[in-house]
C-alpha positions as CSV (number, residue, x, y, z in Angstrom):
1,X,59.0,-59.0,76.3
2,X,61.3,-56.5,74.4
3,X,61.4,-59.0,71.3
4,X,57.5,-59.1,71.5
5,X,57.4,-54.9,71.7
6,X,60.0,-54.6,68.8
7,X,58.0,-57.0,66.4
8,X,54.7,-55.1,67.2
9,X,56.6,-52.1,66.2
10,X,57.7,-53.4,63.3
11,X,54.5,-54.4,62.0
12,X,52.9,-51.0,62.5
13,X,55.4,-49.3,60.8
14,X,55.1,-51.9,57.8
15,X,51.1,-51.3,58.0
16,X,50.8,-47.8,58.6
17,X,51.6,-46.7,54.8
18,X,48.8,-48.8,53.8
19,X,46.9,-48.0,56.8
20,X,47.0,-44.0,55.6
21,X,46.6,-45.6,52.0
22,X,43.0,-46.1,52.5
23,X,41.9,-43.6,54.6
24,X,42.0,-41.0,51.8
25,X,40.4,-42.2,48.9
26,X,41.4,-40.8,45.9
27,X,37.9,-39.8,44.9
28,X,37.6,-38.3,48.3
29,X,40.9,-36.6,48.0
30,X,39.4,-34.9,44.6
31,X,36.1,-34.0,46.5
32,X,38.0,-32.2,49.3
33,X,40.0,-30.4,46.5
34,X,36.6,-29.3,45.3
35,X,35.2,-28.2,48.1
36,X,38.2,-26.3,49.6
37,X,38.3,-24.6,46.0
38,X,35.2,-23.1,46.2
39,X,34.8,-22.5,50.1
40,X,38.4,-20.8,51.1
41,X,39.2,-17.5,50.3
42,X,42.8,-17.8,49.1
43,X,45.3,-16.6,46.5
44,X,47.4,-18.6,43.8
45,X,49.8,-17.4,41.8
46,X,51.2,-19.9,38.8
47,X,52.5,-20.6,35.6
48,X,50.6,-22.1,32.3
49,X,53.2,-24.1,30.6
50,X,53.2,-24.9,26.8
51,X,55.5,-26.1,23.6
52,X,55.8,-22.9,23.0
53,X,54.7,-20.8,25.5
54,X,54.9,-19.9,29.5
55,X,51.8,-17.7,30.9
56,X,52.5,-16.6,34.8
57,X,48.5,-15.8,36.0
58,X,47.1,-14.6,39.4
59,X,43.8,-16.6,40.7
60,X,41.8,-14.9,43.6
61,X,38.9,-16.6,45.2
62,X,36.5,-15.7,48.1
63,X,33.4,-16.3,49.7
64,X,31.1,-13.1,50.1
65,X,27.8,-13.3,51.8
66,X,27.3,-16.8,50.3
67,X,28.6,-15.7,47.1
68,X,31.5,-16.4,44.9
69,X,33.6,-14.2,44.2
70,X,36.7,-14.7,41.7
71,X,39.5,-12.4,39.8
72,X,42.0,-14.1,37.2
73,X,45.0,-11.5,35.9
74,X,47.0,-12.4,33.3
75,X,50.1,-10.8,34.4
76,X,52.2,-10.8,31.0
77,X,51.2,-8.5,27.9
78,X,48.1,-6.6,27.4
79,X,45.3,-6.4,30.2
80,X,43.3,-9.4,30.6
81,X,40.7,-10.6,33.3
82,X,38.1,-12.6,33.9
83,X,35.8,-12.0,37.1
84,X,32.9,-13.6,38.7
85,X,30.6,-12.5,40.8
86,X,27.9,-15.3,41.8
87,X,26.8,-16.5,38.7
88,X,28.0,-13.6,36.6
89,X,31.2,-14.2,35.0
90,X,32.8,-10.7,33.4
91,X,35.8,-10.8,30.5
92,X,37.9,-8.0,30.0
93,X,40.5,-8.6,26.8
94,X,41.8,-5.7,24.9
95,X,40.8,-5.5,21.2
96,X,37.3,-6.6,22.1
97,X,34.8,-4.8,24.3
98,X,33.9,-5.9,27.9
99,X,30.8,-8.6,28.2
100,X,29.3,-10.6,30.8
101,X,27.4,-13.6,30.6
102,X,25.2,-15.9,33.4
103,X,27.8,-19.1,33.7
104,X,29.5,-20.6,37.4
105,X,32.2,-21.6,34.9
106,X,35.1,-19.1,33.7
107,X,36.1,-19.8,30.2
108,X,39.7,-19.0,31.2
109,X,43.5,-21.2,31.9
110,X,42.5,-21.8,35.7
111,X,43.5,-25.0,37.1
112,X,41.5,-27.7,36.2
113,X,39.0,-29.0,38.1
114,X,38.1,-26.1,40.5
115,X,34.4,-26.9,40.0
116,X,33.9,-30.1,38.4
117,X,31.1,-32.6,39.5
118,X,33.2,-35.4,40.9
119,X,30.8,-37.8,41.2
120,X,29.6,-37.3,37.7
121,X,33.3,-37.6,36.3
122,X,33.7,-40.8,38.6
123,X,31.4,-42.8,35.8
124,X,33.6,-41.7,33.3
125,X,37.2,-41.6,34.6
126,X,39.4,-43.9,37.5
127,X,40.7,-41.8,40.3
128,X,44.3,-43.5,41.2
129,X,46.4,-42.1,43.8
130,X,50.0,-42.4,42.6
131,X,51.9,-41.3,45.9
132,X,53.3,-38.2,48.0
133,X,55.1,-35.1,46.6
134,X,56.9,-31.4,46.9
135,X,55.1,-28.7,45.4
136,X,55.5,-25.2,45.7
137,X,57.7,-25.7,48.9
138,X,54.6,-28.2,50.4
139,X,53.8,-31.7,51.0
140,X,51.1,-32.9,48.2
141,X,48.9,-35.6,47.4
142,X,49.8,-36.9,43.9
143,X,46.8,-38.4,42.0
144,X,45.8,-39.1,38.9
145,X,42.8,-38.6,37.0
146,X,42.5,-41.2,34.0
147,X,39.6,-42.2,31.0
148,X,37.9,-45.6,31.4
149,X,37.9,-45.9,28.1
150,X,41.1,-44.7,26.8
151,X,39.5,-42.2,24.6
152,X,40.3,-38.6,25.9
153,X,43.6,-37.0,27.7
154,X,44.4,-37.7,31.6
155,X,45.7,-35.5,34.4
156,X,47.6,-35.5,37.1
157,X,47.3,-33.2,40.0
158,X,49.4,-32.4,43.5
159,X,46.9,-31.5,46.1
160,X,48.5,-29.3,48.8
161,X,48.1,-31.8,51.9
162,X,47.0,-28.9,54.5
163,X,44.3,-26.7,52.5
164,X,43.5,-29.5,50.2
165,X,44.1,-26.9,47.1
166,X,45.1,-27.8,43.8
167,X,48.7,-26.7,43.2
168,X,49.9,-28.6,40.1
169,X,48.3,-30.2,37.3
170,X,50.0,-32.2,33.9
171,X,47.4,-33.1,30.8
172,X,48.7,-35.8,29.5
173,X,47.9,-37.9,26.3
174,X,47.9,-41.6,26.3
175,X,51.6,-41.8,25.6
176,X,52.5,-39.9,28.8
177,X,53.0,-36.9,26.7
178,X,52.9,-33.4,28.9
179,X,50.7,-31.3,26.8
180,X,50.1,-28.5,29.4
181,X,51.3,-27.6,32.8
182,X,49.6,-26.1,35.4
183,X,52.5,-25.2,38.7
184,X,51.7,-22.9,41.2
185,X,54.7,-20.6,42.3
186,X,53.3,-19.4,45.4
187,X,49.9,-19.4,47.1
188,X,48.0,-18.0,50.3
189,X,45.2,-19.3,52.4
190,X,43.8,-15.7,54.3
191,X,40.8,-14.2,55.1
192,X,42.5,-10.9,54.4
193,X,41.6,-11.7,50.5
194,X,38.2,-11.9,51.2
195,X,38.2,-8.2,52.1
196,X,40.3,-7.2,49.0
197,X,37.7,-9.1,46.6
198,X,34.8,-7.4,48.1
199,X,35.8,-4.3,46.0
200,X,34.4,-6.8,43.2
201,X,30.9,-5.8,44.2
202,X,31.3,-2.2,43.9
203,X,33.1,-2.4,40.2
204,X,31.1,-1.4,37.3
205,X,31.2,-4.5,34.9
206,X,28.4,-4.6,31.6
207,X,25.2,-5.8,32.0
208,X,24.6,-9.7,31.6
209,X,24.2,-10.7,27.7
210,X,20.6,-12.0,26.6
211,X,22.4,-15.1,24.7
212,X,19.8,-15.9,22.1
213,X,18.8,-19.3,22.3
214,X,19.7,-22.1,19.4
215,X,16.5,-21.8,17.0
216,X,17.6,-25.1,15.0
217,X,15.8,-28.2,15.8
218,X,16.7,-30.0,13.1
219,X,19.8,-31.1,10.5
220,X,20.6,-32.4,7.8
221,X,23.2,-34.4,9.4
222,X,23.6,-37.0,12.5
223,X,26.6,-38.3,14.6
224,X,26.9,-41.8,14.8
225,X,29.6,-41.7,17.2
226,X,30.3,-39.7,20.4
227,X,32.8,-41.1,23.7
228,X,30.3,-42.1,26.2
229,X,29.6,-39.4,28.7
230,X,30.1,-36.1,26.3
231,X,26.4,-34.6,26.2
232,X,25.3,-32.3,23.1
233,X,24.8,-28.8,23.7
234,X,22.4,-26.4,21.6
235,X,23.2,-26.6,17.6
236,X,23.9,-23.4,16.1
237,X,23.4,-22.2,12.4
238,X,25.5,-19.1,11.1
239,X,27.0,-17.8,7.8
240,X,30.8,-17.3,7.6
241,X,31.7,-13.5,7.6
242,X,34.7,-14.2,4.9
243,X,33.2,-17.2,2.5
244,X,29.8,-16.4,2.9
245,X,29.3,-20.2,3.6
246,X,26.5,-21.4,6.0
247,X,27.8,-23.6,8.6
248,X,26.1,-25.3,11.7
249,X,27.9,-26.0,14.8
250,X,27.4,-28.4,18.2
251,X,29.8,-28.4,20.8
252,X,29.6,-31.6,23.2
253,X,30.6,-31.5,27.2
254,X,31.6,-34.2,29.6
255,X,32.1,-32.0,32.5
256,X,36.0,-32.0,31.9
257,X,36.9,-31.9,28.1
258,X,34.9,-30.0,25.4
259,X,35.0,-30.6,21.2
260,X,33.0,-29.2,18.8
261,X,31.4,-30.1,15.7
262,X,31.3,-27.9,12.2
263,X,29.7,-29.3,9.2
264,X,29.4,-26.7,6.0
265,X,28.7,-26.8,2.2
266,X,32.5,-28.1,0.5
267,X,33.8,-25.4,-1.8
268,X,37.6,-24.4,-3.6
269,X,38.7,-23.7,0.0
270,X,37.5,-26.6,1.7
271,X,40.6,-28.9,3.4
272,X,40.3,-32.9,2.0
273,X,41.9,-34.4,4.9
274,X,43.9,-32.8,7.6
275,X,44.4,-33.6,10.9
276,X,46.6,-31.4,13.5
277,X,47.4,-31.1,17.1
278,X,48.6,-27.8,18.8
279,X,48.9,-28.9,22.5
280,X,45.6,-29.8,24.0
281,X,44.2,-28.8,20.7
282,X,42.9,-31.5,17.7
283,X,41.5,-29.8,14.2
284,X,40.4,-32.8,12.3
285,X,38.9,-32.1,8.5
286,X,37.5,-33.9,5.6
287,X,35.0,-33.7,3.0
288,X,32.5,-36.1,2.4
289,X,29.3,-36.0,0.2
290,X,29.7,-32.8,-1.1
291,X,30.3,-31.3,2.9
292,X,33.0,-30.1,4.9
293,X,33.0,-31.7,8.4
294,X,35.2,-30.4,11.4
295,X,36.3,-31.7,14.6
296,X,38.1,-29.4,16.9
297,X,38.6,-30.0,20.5
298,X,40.4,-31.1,23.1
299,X,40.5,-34.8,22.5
300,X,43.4,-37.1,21.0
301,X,43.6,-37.1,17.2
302,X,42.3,-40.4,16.8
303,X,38.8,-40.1,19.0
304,X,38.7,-36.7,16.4
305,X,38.9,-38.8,13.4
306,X,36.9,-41.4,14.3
307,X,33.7,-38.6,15.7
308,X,34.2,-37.1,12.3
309,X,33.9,-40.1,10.3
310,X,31.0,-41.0,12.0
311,X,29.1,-38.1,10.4
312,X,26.1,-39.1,7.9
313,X,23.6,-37.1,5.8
314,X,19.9,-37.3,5.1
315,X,18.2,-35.5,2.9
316,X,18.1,-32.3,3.9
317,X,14.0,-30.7,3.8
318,X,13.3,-27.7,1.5
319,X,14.3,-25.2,3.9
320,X,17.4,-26.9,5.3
321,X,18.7,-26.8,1.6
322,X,17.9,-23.3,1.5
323,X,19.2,-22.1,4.8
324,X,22.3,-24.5,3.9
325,X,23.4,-23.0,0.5
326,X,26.2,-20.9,0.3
């Protein structure tokens, strides 16, 4: 009877890992990091790591009355925030005035994947879960988040165990290079910040911006070539305030990385061939057909260079040429 209990003990403990394995999903994992992102009210303080740089910022997040409510600090050099309030998102940066514009998003270092769509990223990239962790003195969830298609940078995030929050997260390119680090130095789950956000409500910020809407339809250029997933936003025309050059401008989305492309008139100061990565960062230019085409984003050099020679030109109509010349 004994030998029978200690092989039945035995087993478990060899299944149990696996057991555990498959409970949490890692897609599951990532949806609970979502959710508890956006529903606790909590604090996190952490560190952006670069090549060249280390930036220590404070997040705040809480729910008020249904509404989120968010404060970002940079806490090195001159004052800089970023708040939200619902759907208002207010940016404070010296050397500029303040503005606020209608966005859930903050255009600003948090940690990635605070309010992604999950599901929609799940078409587009594996969810692996890579193992247990220490972070920020608790037990995490190690997981990464990787490209089908090998095309665009990976991450890998530590999901605090208990409150499901993010507290770590590594870009990496697709030779396990760390481009960026996101590591949380310490963090708080309370109600208590919920109270101290609510001042939020009672802070003059600027009125929301009336963002004028993209007024070109049309181009004299096409993509042939985009990663599947990344969706076009509106295409913007504008003349450069130093060269007097007329350039036009689309920025494309997958709901996790952004790049953006710049196509312009070639003149004396245009760059024939150049292709440069600064962290997360890609500028890719060359001139063909008499034009200047840009890539900038952040996506590896190589899905740069290839979106950038997959630019062609029609024949631009009488009013594209004359909007177009320099």
């Amino acid at each position: 009877m004994k030998k029978i209990l200690i092989s039945a003990l035995a087993l478990f403990s060899l299944n149990t890992p696996l057991a555990f394995a498959d409970e949490k999903p890692a897609e599951a994992l990532l949806l609970q990091m979502n959710q508890a992102s956006q529903q606790l009210n909590y604090e996190i303080s952490y560190i952006l790591i670069k090549k060249n740089s280390i930036e220590p910022l404070l997040y705040r997040h809480a729910i008020d009355e249904q509404q989120q409510l968010a404060h970002l600090v940079y806490l090195s050099g001159p004052v800089r925030e970023v708040i939200r309030r619902g759907d208002e998102i207010s940016y404070i940066e010296p050397g500029t005035d303040p503005f606020t514009i209608e966005s859930s998003n903050m255009v600003a270092p948090t940690i990635p994947l605070l309010n992604s769509d999950v599901e929609q990223l799940s078409e587009l990239y594996d969810f692996i879960k890579v193992g247990r962790a220490r972070e920020a003195g608790v037990a995490c969830q190690v997981l990464r988040v990787v490209p089908k298609d090998g095309l665009r940078y990976s991450y890998i995030l530590w999901i605090d165990e208990k409150s499901k929050l993010p507290l770590r997260a590594d870009l990496v390119d697709r030779d396990g290079e760390v481009l960026e680090q996101y590591r949380t130095i310490s963090y708080s789950v309370n109600d208590k910040i919920a109270q101290i956000l609510a001042g939020l409500n009672d802070v003059k910020l600027p009125q929301v911006l009336s963002l004028p809407k993209g007024e070109v339809k049309q181009s004299y250029w096409t993509v042939g070539w985009i990663p599947k997933g990344f969706e076009a936003k509106e295409l913007n025309r504008y003349r450069m305030a130093n060269t007097e050059r007329m350039v036009e401008s689309q920025m494309y989305t997958d709901g996790l990385f952004n790049f953006s492309i710049y196509v312009s008139p070639r003149d004396d100061h245009s760059l024939k061939g150049q292709i440069v990565r600064q962290g997360r960062r890609t500028l890719h230019t060359f001139v063909r057909d008499n034009a200047e085409i840009s890539v900038v984003g952040d996506i590896p050099p190589a899905t740069a260079k290839r979106i950038a020679q997959s630019v062609s030109f029609t024949k631009p109509s009488a009013e594209s040429q004359e909007k177009v010349k320099p």
